[in-house]
N, C-alpha and C positions, 0 to 999 in steps of 0.2 A: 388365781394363785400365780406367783413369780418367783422365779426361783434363778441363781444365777450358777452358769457352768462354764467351763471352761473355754466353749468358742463367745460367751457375753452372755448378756442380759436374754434370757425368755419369759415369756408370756403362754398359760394354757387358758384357753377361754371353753364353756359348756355352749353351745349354740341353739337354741333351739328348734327345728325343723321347720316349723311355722315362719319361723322369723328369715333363715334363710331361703325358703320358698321365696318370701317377701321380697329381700334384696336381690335375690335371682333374677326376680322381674320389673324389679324397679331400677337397677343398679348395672348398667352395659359393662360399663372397666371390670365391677367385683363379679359378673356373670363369666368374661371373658378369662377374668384369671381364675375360676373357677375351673371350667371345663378342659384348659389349659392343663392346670396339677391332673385332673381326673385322667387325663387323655395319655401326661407321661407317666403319672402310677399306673396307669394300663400296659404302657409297651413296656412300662419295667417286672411288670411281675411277669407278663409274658417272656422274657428275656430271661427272667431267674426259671422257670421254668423249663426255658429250653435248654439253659445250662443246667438244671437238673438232671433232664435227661437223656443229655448228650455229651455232657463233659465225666471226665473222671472228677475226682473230690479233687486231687495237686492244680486241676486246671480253673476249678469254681474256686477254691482258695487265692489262686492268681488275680483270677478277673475280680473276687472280694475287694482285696487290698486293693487293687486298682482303685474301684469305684469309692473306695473310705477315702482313697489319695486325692481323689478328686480330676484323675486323668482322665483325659476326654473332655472336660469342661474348659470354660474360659478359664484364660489365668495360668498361672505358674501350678504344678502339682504340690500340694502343702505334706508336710508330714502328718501321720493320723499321731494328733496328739490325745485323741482319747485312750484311758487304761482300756483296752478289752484283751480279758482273757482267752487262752487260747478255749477253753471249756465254750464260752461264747462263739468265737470265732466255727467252731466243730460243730455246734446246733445251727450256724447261719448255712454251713454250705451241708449239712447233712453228715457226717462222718463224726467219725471219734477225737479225743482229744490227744493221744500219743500218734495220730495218723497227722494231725495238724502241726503236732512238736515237728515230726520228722518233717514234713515238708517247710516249716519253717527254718532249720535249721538249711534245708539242702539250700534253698534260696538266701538265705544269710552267707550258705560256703560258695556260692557262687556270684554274689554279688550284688545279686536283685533289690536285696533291701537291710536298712543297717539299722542296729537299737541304738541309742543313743540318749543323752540326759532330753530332748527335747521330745519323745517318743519312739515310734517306727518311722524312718524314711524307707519309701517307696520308690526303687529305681524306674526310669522308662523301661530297660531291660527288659523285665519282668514279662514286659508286653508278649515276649518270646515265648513266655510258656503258655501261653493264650491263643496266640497265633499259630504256632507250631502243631501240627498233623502228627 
């Protein structure tokens, strides 16, 4: 099935267990970029995890956007042009959905991040409420 969205063209494929067994062991590059994804899905749920449990909801909201903006990757920081509601955004980091209005708002009145016809831009700024003890 292919269906297209707003960053381009995707592709979902069913894989079969057998069959990737197969290419695992026949296949070095699709073995290697295998265990690659497996390894940074690991230290990233690790990572939401620890911000689970050690951040407040304003600071895992912070580092959200961040990671939707794409900061810390190569490349320029892009704007999240996907629609996500703030209802969404309040099930990602745990919290309620007028706890996220407010925080979004405080971060709109101070600078961090602007709405705009293109989406949410995401300032570096932001970084501040992350960083910040």
């Amino acid at each position: 099935m292919a269906s297209a969205t707003a960053m381009g063209q995707c592709s979902i494929a069913r894989l079969e267990k057998r069959v990737v067994v197969g290419k695992l062991r026949e296949e070095p590059a699709f073995s290697a970029l295998f265990i690659t994804y497996l390894l940074s899905r690991s230290v990233r749920m690790e990572a939401d995890l620890i911000d689970q449990l050690f951040n407040s909801s304003e600071k895992r909201l912070a580092r959200l956007l961040l990671l939707l903006a794409n900061f810390g990757k190569e490349g320029k920081p892009e704007p999240i042009i996907a629609n996500i509601s703030q209802e969404t955004l309040a099930e990602m980091i745990g919290t309620t959905r007028s706890r996220v209005s407010s925080f979004m708002n405080k971060f709109r009145r101070l600078g961090f991040i602007d709405y705009n016809s293109d989406g949410l831009s995401v300032h570096s700024s932001l970084l501040n409420v992350v960083l910040h003890d």
